[in-house]
KOLNUDO-399773 format. One record per residue: x, y, z of N, C-alpha, C in turn. Coordinates in Angstrom, 1 decimal. Example, Ala and Ser with C-alpha at 12.3 -4.5 7.8 and 13.67 -1.06 7.14 Angstrom:
@n_x 13.2 | n_y -5.7 | n_z 7.8 | ca_x 12.3 | ca_y -4.5 | ca_z 7.8 | c_x 13.2 | c_y -3.3 | c_z 7.8
@n_x 12.8 | n_y -2.2 | n_z 7.1 | ca_x 13.7 | ca_y -1.1 | ca_z 7.1 | c_x 12.9 | c_y 0.0 | c_z 7.9
//
This chain:
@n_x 0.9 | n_y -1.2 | n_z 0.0 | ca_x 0.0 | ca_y 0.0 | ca_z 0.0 | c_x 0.9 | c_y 1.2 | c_z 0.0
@n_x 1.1 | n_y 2.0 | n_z -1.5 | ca_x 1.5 | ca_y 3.5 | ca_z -1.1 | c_x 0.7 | c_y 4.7 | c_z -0.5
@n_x 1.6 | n_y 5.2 | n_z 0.1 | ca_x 1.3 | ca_y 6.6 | ca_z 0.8 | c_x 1.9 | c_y 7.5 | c_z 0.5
@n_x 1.4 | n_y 9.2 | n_z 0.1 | ca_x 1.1 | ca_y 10.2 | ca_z -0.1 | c_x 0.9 | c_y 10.8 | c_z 1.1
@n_x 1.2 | n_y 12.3 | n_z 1.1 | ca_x 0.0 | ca_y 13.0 | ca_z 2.0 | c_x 0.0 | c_y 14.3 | c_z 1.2
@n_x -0.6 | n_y 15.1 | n_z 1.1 | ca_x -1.2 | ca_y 16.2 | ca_z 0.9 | c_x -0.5 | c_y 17.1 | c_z 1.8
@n_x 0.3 | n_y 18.4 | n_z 1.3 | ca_x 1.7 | ca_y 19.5 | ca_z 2.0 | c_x 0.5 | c_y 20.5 | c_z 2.4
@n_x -1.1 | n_y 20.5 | n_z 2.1 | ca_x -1.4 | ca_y 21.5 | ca_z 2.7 | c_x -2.6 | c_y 21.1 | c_z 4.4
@n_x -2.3 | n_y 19.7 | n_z 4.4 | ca_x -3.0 | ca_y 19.8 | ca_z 5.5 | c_x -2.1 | c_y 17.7 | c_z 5.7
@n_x -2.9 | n_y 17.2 | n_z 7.3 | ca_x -2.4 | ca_y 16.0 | ca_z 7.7 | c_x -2.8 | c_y 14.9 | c_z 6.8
@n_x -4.0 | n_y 15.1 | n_z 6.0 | ca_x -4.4 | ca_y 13.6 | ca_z 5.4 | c_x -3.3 | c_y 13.1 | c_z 4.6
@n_x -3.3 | n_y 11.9 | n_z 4.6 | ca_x -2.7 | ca_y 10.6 | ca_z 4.0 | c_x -3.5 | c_y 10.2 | c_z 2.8
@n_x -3.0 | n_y 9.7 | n_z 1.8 | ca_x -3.7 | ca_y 8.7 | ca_z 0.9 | c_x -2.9 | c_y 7.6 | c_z 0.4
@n_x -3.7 | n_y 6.5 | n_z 0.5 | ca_x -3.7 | ca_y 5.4 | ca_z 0.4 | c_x -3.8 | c_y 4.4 | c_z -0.8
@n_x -3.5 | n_y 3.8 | n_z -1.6 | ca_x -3.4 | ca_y 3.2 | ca_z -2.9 | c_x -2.5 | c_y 2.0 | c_z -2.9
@n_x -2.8 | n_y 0.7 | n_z -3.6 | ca_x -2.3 | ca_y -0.4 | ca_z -4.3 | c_x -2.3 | c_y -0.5 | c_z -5.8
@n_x -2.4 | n_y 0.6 | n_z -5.9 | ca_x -2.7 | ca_y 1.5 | ca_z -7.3 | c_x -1.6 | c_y 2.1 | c_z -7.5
@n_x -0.2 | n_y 1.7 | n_z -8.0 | ca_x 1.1 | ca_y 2.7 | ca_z -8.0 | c_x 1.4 | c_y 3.4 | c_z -8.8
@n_x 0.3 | n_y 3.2 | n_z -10.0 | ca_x 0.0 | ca_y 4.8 | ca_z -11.0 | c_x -1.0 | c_y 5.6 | c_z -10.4
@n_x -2.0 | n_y 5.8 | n_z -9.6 | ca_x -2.9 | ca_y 6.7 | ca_z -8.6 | c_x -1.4 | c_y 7.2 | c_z -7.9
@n_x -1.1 | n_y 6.7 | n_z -7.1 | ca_x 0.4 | ca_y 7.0 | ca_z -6.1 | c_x 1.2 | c_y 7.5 | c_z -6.9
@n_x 1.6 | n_y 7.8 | n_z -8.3 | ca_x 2.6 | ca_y 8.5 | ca_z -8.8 | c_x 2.0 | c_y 9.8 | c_z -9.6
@n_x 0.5 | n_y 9.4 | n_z -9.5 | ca_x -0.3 | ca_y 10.6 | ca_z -10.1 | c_x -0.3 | c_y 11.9 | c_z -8.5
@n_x -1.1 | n_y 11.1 | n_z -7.6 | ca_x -0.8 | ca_y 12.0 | ca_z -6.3 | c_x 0.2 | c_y 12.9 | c_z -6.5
@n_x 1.6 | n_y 12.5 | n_z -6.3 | ca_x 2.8 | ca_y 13.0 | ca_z -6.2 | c_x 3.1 | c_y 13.9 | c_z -7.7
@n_x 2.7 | n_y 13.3 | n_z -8.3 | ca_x 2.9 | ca_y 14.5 | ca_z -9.7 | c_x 1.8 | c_y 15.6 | c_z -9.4
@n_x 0.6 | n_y 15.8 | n_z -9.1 | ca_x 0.2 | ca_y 17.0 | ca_z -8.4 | c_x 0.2 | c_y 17.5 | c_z -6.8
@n_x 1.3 | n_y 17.5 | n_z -6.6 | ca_x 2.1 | ca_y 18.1 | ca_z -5.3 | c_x 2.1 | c_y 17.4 | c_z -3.7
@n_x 1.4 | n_y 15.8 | n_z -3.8 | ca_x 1.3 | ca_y 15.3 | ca_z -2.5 | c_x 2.8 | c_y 14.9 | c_z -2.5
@n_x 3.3 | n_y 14.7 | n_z -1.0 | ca_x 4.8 | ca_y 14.4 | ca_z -0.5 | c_x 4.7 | c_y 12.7 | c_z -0.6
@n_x 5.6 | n_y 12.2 | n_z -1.1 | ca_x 6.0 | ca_y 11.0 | ca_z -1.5 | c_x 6.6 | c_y 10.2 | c_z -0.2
@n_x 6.1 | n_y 9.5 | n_z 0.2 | ca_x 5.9 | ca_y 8.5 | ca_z 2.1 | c_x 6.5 | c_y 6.9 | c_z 1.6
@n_x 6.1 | n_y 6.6 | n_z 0.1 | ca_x 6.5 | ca_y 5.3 | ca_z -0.5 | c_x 5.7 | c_y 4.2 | c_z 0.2
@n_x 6.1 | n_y 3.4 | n_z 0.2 | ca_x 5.3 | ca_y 1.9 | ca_z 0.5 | c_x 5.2 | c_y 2.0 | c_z 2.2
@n_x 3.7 | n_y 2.2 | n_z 2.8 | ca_x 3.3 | ca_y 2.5 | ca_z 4.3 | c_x 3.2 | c_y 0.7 | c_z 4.7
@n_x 2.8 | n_y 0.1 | n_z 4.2 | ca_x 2.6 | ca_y -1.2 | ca_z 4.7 | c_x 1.6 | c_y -2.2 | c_z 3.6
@n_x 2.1 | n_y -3.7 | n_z 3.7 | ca_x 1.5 | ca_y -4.4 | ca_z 2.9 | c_x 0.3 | c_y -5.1 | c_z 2.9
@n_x -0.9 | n_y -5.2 | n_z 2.3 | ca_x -1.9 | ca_y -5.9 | ca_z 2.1 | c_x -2.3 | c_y -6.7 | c_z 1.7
@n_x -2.6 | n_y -7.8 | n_z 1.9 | ca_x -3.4 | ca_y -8.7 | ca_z 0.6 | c_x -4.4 | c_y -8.4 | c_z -0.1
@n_x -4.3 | n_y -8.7 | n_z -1.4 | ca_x -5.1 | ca_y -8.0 | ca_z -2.3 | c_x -6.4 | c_y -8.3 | c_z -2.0
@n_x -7.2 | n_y -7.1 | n_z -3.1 | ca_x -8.6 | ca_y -8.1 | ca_z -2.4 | c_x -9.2 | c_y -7.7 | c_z -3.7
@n_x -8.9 | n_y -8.9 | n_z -4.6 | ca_x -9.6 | ca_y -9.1 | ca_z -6.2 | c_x -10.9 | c_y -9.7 | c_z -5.9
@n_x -11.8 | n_y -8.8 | n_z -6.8 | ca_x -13.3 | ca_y -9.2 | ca_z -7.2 | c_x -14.1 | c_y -9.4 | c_z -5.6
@n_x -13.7 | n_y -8.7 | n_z -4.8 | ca_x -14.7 | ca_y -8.6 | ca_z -3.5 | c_x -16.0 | c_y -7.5 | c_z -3.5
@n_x -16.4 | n_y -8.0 | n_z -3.1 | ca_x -17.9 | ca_y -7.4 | ca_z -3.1 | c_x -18.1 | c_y -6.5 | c_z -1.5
@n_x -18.5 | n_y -4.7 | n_z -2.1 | ca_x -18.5 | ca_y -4.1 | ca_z -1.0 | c_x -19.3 | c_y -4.8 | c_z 0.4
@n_x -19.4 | n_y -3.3 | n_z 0.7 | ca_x -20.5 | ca_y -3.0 | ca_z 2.3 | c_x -21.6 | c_y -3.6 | c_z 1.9
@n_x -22.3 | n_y -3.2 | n_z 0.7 | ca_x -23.5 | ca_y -3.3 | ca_z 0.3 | c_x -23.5 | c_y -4.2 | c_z -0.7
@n_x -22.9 | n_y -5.0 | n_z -1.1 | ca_x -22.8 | ca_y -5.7 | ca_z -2.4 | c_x -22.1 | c_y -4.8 | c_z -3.3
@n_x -22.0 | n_y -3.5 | n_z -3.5 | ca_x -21.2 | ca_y -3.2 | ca_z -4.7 | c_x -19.8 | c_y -3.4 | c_z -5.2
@n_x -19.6 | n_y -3.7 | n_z -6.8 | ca_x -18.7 | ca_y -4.0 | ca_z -6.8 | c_x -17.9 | c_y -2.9 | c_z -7.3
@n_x -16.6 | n_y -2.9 | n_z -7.2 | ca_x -15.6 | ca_y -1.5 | ca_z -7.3 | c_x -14.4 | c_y -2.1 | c_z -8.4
@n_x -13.4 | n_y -0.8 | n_z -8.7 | ca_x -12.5 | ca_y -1.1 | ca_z -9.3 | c_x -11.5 | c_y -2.4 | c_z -8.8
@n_x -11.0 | n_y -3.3 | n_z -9.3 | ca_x -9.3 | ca_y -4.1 | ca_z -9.1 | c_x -8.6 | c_y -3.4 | c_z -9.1
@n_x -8.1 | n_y -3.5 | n_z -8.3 | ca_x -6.9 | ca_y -2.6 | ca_z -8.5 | c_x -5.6 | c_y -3.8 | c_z -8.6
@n_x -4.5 | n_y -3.0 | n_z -9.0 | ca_x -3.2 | ca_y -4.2 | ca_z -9.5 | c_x -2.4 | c_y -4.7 | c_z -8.6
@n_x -2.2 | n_y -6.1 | n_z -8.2 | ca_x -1.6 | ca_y -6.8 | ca_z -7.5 | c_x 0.0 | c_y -6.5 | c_z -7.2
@n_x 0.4 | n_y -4.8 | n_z -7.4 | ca_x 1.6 | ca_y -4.6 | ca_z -7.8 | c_x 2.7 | c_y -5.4 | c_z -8.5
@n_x 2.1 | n_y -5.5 | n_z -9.7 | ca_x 2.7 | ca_y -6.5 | ca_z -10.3 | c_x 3.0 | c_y -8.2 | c_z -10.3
@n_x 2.4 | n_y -8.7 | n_z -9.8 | ca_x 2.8 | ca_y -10.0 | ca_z -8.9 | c_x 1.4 | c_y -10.7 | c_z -9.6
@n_x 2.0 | n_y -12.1 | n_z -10.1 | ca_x 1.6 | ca_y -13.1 | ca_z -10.9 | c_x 0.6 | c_y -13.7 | c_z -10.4
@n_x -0.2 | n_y -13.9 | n_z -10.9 | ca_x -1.4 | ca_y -15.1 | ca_z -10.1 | c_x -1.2 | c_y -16.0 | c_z -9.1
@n_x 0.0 | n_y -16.7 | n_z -9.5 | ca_x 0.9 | ca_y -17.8 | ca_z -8.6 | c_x 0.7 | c_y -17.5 | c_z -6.9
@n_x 1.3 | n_y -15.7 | n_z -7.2 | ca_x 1.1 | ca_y -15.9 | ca_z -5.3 | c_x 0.1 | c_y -15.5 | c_z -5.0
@n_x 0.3 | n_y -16.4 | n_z -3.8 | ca_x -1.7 | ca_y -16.7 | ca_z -3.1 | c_x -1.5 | c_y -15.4 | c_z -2.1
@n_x -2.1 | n_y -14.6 | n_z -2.4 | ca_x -2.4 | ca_y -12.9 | ca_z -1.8 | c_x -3.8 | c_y -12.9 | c_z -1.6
@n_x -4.5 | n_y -13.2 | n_z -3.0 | ca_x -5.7 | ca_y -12.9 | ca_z -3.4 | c_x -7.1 | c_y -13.7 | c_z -1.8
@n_x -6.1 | n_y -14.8 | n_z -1.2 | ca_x -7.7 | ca_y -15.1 | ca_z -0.2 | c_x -7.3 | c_y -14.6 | c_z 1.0
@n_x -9.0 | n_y -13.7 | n_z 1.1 | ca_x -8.7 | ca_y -13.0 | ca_z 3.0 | c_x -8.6 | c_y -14.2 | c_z 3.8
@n_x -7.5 | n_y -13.4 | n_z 4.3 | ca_x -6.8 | ca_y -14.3 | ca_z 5.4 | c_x -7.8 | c_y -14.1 | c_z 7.0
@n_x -7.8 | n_y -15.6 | n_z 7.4 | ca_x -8.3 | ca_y -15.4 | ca_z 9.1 | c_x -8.6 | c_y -14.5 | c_z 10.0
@n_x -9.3 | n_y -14.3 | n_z 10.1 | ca_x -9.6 | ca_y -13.1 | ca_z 11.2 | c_x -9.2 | c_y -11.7 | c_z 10.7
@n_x -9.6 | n_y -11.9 | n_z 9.2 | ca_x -9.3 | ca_y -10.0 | ca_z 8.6 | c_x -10.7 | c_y -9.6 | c_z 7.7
@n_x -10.5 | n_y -8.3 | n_z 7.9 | ca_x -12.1 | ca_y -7.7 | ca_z 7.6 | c_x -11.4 | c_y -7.1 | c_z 5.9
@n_x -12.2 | n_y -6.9 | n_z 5.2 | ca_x -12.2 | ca_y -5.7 | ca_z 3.9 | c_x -11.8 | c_y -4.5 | c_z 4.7
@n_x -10.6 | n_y -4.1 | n_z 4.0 | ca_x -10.7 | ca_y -2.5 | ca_z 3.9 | c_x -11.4 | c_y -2.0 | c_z 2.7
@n_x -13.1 | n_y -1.1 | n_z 2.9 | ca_x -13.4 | ca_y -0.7 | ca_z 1.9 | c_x -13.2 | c_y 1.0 | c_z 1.6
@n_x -12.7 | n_y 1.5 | n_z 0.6 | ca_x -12.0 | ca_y 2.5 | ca_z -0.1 | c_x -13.2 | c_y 3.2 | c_z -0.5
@n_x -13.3 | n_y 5.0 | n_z -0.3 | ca_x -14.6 | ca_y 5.7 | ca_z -0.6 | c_x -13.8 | c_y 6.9 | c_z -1.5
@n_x -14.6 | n_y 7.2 | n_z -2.1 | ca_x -14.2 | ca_y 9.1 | ca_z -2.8 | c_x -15.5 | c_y 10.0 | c_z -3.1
@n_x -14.9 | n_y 11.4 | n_z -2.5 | ca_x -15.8 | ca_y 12.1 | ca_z -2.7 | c_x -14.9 | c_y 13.0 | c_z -3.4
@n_x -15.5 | n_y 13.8 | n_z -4.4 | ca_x -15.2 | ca_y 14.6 | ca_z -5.6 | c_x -15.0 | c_y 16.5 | c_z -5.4
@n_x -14.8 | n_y 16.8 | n_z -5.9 | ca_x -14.8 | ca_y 18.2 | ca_z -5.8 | c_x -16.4 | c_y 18.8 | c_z -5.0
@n_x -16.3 | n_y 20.3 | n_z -4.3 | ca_x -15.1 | ca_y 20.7 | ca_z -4.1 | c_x -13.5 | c_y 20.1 | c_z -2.9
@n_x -14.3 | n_y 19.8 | n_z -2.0 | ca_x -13.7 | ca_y 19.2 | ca_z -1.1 | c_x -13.2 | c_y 17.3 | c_z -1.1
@n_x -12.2 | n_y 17.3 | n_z -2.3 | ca_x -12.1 | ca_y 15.8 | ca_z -2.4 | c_x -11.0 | c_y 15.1 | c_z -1.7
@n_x -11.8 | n_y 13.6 | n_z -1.3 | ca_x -11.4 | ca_y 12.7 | ca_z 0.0 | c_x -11.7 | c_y 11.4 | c_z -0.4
@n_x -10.5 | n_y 10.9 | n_z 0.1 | ca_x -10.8 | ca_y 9.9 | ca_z 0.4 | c_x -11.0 | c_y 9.0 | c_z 1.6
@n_x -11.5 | n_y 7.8 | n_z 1.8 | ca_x -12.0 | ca_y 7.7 | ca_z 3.0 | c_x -12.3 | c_y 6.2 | c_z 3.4
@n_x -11.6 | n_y 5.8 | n_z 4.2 | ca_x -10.9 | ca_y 3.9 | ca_z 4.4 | c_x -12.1 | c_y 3.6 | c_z 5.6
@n_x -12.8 | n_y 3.0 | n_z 5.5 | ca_x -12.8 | ca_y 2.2 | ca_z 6.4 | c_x -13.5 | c_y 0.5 | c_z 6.5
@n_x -13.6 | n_y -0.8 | n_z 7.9 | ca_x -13.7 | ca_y -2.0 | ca_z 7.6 | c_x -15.4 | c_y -1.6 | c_z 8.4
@n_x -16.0 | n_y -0.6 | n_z 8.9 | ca_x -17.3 | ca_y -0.9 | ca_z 9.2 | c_x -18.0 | c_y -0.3 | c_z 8.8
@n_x -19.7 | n_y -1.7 | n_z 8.5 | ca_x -20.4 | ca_y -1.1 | ca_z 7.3 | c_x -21.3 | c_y 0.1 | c_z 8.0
@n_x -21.0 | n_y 0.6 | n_z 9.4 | ca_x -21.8 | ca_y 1.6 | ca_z 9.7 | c_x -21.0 | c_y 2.8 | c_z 8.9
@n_x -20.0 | n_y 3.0 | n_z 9.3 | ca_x -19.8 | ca_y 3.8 | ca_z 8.5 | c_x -19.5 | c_y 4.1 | c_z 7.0
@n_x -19.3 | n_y 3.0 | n_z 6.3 | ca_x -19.8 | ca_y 3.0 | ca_z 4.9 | c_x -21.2 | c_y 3.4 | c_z 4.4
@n_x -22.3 | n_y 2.8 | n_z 5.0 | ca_x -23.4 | ca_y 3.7 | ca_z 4.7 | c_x -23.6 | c_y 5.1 | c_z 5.2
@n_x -22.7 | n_y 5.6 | n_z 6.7 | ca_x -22.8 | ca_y 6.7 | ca_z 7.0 | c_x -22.3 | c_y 7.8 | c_z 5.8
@n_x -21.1 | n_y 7.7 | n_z 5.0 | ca_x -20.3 | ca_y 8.2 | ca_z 4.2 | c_x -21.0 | c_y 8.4 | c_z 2.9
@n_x -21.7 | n_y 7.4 | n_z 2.9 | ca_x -22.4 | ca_y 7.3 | ca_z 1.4 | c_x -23.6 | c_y 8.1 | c_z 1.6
@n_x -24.2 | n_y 8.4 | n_z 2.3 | ca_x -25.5 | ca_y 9.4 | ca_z 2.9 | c_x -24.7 | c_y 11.0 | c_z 2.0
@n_x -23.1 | n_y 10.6 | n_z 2.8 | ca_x -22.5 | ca_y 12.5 | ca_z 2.3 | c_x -22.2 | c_y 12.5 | c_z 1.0
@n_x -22.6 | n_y 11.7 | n_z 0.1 | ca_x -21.7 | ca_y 11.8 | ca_z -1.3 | c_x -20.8 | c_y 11.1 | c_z -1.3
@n_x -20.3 | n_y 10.7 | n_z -0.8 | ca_x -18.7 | ca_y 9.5 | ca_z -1.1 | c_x -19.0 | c_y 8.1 | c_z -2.0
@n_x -18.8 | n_y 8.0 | n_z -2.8 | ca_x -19.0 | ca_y 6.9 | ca_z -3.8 | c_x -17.8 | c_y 5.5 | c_z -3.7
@n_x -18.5 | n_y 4.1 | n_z -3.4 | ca_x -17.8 | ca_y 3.6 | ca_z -2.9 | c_x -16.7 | c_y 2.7 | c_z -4.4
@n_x -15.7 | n_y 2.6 | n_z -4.0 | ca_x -14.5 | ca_y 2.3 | ca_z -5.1 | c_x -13.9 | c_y 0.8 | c_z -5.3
@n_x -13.8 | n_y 0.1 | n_z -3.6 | ca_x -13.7 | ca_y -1.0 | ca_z -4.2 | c_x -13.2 | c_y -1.3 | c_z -2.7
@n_x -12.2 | n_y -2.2 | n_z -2.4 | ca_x -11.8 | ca_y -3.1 | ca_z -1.5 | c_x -10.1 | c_y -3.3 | c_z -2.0
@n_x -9.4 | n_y -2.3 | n_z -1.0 | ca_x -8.1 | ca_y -1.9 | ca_z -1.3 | c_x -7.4 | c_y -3.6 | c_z -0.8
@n_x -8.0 | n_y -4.2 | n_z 0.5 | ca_x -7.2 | ca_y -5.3 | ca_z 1.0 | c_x -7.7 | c_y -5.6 | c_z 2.3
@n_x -6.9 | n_y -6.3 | n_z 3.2 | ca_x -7.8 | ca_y -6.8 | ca_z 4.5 | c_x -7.1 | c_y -6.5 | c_z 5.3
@n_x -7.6 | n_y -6.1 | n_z 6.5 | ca_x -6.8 | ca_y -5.9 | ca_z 7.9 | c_x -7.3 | c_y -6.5 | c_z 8.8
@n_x -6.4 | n_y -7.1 | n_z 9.8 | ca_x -6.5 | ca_y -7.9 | ca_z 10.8 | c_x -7.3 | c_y -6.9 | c_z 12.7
@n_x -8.2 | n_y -7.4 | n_z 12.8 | ca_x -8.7 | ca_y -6.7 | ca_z 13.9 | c_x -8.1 | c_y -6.9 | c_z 15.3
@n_x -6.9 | n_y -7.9 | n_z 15.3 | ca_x -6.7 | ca_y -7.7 | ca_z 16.4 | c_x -4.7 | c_y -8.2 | c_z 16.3
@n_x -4.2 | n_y -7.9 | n_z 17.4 | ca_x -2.8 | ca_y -8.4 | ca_z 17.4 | c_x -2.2 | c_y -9.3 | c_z 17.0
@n_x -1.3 | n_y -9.7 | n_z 16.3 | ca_x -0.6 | ca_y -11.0 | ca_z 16.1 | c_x 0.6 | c_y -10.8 | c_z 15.4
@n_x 1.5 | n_y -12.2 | n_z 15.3 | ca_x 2.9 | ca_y -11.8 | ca_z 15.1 | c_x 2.8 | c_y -11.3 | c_z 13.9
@n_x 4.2 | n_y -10.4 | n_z 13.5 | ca_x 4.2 | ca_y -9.6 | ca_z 12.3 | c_x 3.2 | c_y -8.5 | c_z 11.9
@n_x 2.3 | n_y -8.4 | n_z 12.8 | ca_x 1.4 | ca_y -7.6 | ca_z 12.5 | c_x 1.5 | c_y -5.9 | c_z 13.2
@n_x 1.4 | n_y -5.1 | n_z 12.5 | ca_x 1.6 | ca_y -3.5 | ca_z 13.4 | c_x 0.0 | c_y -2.7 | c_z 13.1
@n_x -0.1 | n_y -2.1 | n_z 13.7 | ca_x -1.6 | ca_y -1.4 | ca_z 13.8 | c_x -1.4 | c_y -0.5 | c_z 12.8
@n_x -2.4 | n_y 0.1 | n_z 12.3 | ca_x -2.6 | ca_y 0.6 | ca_z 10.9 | c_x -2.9 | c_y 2.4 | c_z 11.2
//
């Protein structure tokens, strides 16, 4: 997962998308590089059933097994809202997925899975 942030305020952005992440940075977000890794999450089906963009397995072949959520990990689902004020907006619960989608935020897809609770190799997000 690359990271971005935006030089005129704290937000972060987020992508497995490393042409989104190089588009960021070419209109003026600060370059953070690779924040932490996710398993992909091809052809998952939102909060509500909707389905969103794939995004690219950073290059990496079918062979490696990324693609099944792993044990005790929820969807991270991925939101955007558009001008004037555009955001984007992560999260694994569907309360707030419908809450978001009430404001305009249009849901995008299922960046990867995160683990809800401790375990080895694991750091909090």
């Amino acid at each position: 997962m690359w990271e971005s942030r935006a030089n005129s305020s704290r937000d972060s952005f987020y992508t497995q998308n490393q042409a989104e992440h190089l588009y960021s940075v070419q209109i003026g977000f600060q370059e953070y590089g690779a924040a932490f890794w996710l398993p992909c999450a091809q052809n998952v089906a939102g909060p509500d059933g909707q389905t969103g963009s794939v995004f690219a397995n950073l290059g990496f072949t079918d062979d490696v097994p990324m693609c099944a959520r792993p044990a005790g990990a929820a969807p991270l689902y991925r939101f955007y809202k558009g001008s004037p004020a555009t955001d984007h907006f992560y999260t694994t619960s569907k309360a707030d997925a419908d809450l978001v989608q009430t404001m305009g935020y249009v849901y995008e897809g299922v960046e990867g899975y995160v683990f809800s609770a401790p375990g080895p190799g694991r750091v909090p997000l």
